[in-house]
Legacy VTK file of the C-alpha trace (Angstrom):
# vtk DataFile Version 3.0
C-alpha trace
ASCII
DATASET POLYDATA
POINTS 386 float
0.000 0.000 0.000
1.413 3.179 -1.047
-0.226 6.755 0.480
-0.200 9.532 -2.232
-1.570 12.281 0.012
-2.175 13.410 3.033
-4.150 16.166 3.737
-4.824 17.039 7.453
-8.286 18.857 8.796
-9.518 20.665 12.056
-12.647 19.248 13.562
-14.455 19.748 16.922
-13.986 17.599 19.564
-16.992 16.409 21.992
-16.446 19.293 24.245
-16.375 21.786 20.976
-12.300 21.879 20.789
-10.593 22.015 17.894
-8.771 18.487 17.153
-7.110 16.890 14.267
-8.766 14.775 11.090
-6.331 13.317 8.785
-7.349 12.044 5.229
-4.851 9.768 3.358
-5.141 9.028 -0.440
-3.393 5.421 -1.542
-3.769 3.424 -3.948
-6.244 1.160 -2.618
-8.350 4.154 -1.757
-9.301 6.907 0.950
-9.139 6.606 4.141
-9.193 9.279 7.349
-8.640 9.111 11.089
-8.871 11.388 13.909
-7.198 11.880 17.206
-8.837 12.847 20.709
-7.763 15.703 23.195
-7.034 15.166 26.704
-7.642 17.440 29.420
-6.543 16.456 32.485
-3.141 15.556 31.086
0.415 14.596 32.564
3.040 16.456 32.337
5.382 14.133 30.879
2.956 13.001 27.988
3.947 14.308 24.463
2.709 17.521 22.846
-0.226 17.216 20.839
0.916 19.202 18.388
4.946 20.310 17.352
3.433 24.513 17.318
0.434 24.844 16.465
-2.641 22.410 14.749
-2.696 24.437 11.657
1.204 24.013 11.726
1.210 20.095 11.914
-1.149 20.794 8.896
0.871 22.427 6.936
3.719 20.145 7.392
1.472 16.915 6.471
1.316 17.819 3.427
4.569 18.780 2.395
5.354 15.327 3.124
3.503 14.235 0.073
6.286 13.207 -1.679
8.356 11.633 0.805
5.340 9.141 1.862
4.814 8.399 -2.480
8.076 6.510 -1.752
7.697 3.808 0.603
5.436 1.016 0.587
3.503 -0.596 3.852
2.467 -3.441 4.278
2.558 -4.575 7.814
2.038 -3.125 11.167
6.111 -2.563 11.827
6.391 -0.293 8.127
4.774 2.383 10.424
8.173 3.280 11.535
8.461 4.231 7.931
6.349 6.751 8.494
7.592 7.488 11.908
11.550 7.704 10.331
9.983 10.980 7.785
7.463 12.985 9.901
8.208 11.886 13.663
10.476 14.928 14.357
7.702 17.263 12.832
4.696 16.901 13.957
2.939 16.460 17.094
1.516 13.174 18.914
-2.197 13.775 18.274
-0.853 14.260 14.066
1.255 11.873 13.957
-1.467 8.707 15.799
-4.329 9.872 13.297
-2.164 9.499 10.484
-0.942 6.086 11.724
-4.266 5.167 12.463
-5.830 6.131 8.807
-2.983 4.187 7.518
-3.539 1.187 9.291
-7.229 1.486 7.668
-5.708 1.385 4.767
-3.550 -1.579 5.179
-6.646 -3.468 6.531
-8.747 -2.724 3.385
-6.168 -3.524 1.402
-4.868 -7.089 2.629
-8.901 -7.659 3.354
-8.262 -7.748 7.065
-9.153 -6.208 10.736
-7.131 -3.571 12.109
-6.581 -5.615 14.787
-5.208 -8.560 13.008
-2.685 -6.225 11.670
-1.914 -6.472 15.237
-2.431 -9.708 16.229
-3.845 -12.081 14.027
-3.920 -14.615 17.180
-5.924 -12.106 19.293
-8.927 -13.642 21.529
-8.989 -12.315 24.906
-11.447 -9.017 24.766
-10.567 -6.475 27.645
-13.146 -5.655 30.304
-14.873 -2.488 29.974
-13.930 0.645 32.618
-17.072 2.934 32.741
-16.636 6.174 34.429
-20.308 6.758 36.255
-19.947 9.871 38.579
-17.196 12.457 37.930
-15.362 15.288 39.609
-12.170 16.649 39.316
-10.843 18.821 35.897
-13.601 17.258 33.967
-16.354 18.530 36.222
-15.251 22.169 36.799
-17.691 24.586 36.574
-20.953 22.899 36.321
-21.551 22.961 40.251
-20.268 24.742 43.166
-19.063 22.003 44.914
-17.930 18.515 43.183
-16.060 15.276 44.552
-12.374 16.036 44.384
-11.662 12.732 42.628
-11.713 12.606 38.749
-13.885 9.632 38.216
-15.765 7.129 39.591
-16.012 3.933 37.893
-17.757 0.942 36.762
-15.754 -2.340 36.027
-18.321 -5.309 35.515
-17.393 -8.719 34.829
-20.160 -10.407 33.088
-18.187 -12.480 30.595
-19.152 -10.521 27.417
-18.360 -7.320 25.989
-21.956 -6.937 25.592
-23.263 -7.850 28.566
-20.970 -5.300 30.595
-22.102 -2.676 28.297
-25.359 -3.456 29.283
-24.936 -3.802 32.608
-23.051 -0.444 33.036
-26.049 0.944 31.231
-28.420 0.186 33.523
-26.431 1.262 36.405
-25.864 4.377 35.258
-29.753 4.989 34.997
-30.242 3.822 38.103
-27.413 5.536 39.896
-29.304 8.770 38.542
-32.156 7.992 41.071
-30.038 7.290 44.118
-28.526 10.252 43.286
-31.368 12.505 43.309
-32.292 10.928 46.764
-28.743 11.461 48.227
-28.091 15.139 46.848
-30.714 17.794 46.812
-28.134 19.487 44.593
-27.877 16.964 41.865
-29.924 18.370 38.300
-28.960 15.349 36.322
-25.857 17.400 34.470
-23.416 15.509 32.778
-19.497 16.263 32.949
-17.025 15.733 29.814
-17.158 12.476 29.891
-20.904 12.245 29.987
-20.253 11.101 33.635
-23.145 12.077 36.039
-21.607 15.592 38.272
-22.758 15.811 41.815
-21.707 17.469 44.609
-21.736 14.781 46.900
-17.857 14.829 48.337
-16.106 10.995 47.547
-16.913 8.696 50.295
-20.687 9.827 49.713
-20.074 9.201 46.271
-18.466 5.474 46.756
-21.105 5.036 49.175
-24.074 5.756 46.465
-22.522 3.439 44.150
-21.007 0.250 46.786
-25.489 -0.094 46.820
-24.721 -2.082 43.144
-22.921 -5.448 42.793
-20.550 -4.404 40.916
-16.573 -3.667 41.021
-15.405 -0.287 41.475
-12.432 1.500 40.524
-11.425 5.474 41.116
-8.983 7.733 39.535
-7.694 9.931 41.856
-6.242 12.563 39.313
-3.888 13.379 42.464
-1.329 15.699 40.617
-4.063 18.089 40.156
-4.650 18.771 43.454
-1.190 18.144 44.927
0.590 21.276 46.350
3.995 21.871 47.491
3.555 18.051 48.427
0.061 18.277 49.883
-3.088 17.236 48.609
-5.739 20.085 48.831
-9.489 18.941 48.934
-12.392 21.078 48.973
-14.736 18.210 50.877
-14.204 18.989 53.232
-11.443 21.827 53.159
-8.396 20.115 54.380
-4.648 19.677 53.438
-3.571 15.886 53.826
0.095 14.818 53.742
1.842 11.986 51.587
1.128 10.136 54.412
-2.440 11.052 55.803
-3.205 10.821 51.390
-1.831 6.656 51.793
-3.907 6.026 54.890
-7.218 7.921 53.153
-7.128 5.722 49.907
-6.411 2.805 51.810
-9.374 3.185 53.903
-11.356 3.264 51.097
-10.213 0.561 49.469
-10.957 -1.295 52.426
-14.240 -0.042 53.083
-15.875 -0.053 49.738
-15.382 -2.339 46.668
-12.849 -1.254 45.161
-10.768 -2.760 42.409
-8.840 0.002 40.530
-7.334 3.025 42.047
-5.782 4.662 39.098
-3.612 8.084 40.137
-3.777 8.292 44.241
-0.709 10.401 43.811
1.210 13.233 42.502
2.737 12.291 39.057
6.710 12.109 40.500
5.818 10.151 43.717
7.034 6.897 42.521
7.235 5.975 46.470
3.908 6.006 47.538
2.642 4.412 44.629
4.651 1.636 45.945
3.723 1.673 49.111
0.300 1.463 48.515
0.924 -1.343 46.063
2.590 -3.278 48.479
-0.565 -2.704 51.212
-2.831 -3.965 48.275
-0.730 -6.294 45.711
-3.944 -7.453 44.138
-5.376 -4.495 43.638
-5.545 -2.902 40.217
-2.869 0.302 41.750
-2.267 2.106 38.398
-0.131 4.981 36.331
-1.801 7.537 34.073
-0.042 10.515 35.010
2.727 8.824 36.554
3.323 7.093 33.394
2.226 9.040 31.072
2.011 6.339 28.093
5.763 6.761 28.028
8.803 4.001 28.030
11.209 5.566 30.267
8.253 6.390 32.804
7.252 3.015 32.616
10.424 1.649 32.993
11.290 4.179 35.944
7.933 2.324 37.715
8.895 -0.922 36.878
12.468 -0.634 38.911
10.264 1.439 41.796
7.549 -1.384 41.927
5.016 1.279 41.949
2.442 0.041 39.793
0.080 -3.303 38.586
-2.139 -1.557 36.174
-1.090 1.254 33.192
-3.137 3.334 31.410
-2.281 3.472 27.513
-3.818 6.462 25.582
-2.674 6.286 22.115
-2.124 9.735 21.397
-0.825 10.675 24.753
2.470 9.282 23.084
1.676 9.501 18.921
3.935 6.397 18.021
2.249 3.240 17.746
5.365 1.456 17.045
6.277 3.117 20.788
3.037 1.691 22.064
3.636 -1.564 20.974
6.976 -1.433 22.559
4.834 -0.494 26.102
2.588 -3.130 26.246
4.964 -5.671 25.355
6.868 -4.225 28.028
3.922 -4.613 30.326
2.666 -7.887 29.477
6.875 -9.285 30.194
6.024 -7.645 33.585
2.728 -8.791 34.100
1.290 -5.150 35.114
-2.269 -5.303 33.509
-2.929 -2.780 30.362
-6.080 -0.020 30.192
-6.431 1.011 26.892
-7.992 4.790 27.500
-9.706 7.173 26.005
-9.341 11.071 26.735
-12.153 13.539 27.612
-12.342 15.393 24.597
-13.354 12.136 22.252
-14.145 12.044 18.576
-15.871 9.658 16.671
-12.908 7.348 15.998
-13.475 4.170 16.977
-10.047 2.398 16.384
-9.678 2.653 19.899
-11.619 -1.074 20.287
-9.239 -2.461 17.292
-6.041 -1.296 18.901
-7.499 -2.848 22.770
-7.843 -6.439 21.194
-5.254 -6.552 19.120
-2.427 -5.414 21.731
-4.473 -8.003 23.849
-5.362 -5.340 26.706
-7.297 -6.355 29.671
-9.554 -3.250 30.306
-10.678 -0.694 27.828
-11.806 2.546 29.463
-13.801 4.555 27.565
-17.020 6.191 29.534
-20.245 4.801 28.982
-22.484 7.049 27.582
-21.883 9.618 24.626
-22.082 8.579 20.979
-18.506 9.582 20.519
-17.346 6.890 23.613
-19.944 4.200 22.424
-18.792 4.247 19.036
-15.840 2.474 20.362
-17.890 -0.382 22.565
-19.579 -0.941 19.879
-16.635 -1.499 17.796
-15.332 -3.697 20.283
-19.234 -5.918 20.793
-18.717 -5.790 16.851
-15.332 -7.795 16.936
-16.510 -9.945 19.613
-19.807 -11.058 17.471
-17.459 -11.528 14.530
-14.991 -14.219 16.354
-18.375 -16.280 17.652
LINES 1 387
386 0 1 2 3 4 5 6 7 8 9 10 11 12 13 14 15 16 17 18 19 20 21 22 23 24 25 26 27 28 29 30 31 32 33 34 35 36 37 38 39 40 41 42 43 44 45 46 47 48 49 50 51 52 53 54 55 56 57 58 59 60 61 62 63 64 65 66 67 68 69 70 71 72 73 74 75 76 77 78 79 80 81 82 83 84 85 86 87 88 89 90 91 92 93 94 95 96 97 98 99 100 101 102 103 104 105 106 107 108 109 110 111 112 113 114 115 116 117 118 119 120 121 122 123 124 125 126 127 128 129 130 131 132 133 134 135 136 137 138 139 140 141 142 143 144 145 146 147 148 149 150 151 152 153 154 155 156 157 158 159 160 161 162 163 164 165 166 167 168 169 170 171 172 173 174 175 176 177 178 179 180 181 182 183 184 185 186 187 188 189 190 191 192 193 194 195 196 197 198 199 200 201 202 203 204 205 206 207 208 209 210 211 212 213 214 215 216 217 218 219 220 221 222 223 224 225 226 227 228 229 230 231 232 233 234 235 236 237 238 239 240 241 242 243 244 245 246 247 248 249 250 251 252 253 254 255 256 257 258 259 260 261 262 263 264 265 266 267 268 269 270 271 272 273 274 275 276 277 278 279 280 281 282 283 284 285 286 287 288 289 290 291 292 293 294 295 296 297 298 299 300 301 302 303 304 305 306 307 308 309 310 311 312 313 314 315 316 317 318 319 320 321 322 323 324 325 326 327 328 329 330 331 332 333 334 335 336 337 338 339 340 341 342 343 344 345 346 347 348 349 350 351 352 353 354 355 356 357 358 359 360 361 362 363 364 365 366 367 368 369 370 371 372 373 374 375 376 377 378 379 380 381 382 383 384 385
């Protein structure tokens, strides 16, 4: 397959931001991709774009003639076009144009994206539903919000499907308890089409512990950490490394909890540690620690401070680089979310790239046409392999 344009777009995101579309023209056709934008985002995560979006534009497609000359045909020629347009272009460019190529490659060797992959793929990750949030994705629509980021769903019902369904239903009828618990709750929805109350976390945990279901959190710590202290609003008090440890293991403890994804800042390798060694079977697990980057993940590898990593595709651009991290993962047995971001579009290789890297949780909300898109995608493999 040989790509004989590019020609890059700006579209909205589903919070109204401008993003990135990328249309390809090869020989077997036309193909496009887009990439999402996060908001609550990591410090050590790559830049979306080298300057500016309309930059990365403009340097797609004087590329035109450089990508004319090589020819893909497996999921490894990407670093063909990683080796011309890496250096230029931002993450969020550079994954949609990987991703429209590997459309490409699919249509024209009459295969799934995923068996680009992983031909022997089989195991389909467990969905990650956030059901309640707080945090950066929440800000604004109440006066007072939980201070953690999300509050999530993780069902186990032995079908892509029938978790879907399941978180579903909870979420409708989480919107009753809600309205019971929280004379301030209107039914508004956050950027993540989470439910937003202002119910402060244990309330929150305690709502949803009334369902028989698995829960999980992300903390979003760095976002709240300063000078070394964590800073809630509910109530108004500072807590220390320490006093932060003993909170989140409390909950744990107290409420069904499976997944505890950011309790700390983004450099406290330490804690992370400690808290994995309190809980070794828990699901204790980097997003902004990590960051969906090698070295990170290496650093919390030698630091023992994880079991669980987030991987957002465009928080790093290179897929080549993200097959490189979940290989690296799977060797070390730490468990693999394939995520989302808050500002989706309506992309849905998301599902493709979760089964064929074999992850074991896919998080992408569970509401919103732009996050069901990708479920579906994923239900629509798993009918397909029946």
């Amino acid at each position: 397959m040989i790509v004989k344009e590019v020609i890059g777009e700006i579209i909205k995101d589903s919070r109204k931001e401008k993003t990135i579309l990328v249309n390809i023209k090869t020989d077997v056709g036309e193909f496009s991709a887009s990439a999402p934008n996060g908001k609550s985002k990591g410090k050590h995560e790559a830049i979306p774009y080298k300057k500016t979006i309309e930059e990365d534009i403009k340097k797609l497609e004087g590329f035109k003639d450089y990508f004319s000359k090589e020819y893909i045909e497996k999921f490894d020629d990407l670093r063909r076009i990683e080796d011309i347009i890496e250096k230029d272009v931002g993450a969020n460019t550079l994954f949609a144009l990987e991703s429209a190529v590997l459309k490409a490659m699919a249509k024209e060797q009459r295969k799934e994206i995923w068996e680009l992959i992983n031909p022997d793929a089989k195991d389909f990750p467990r969905l990650v539903g956030n059901c309640i949030g707080g945090g950066l994705h929440s800000e604004g629509i109440m006066e007072k919000i939980p201070d953690f980021q999300e509050f999530l769903l993780i069902p186990n019902e032995g079908s892509v499907e029938k978790n879907f369904n399941l978180m579903k239903k909870i979420k409708e009828d989480v919107e009753i308890f809600l309205k019971r618990a929280d004379e301030k709750f209107k039914s508004k929805k956050n950027d993540e089409d989470a439910w937003v109350s202002s119910l402060d976390d244990r309330a929150v945990l305690e709502v949803l512990s009334k369902f028989k279901i698995n829960l999980g959190i992300d903390v979003a710590a760095s976002s709240f950490c300063r000078r070394k202290k964590y800073k809630y609003n509910q109530p108004k008090i500072f807590r220390s490394a320490g006093e932060q440890l003993e909170y989140i293991s409390n909950l744990i403890r107290n409420f069904n909890i499976i997944y505890v994804e950011d309790p700390f800042d983004q450099e406290d390798f330490e804690n992370f540690s400690r808290l994995l060694k309190k809980f070794p079977e828990k699901l204790i697990t980097g997003d902004d620690l990590t960051t969906t980057n090698l070295k990170r993940l290496e650093m919390a590898i030698g630091e023992k401070s994880i079991s669980a990593l987030i991987v957002k595709p465009n928080q790093n651009g290179s897929l080549i680089n993200l097959k490189r991290i979940c290989e690296l993962a799977k060797e070390k047995e730490i468990k693999i979310i394939i995520s989302h971001r808050s500002g989706e579009t309506k992309e849905d290789i998301l599902a493709d790239l979760a089964f064929g890297f074999q992850a074991d949780f896919m998080k992408c909300g569970i509401t919103g046409k732009e996050r069901e898109i990708k479920i579906k995608r994923l239900i629509e493999i798993e009918k397909s392999l029946k």
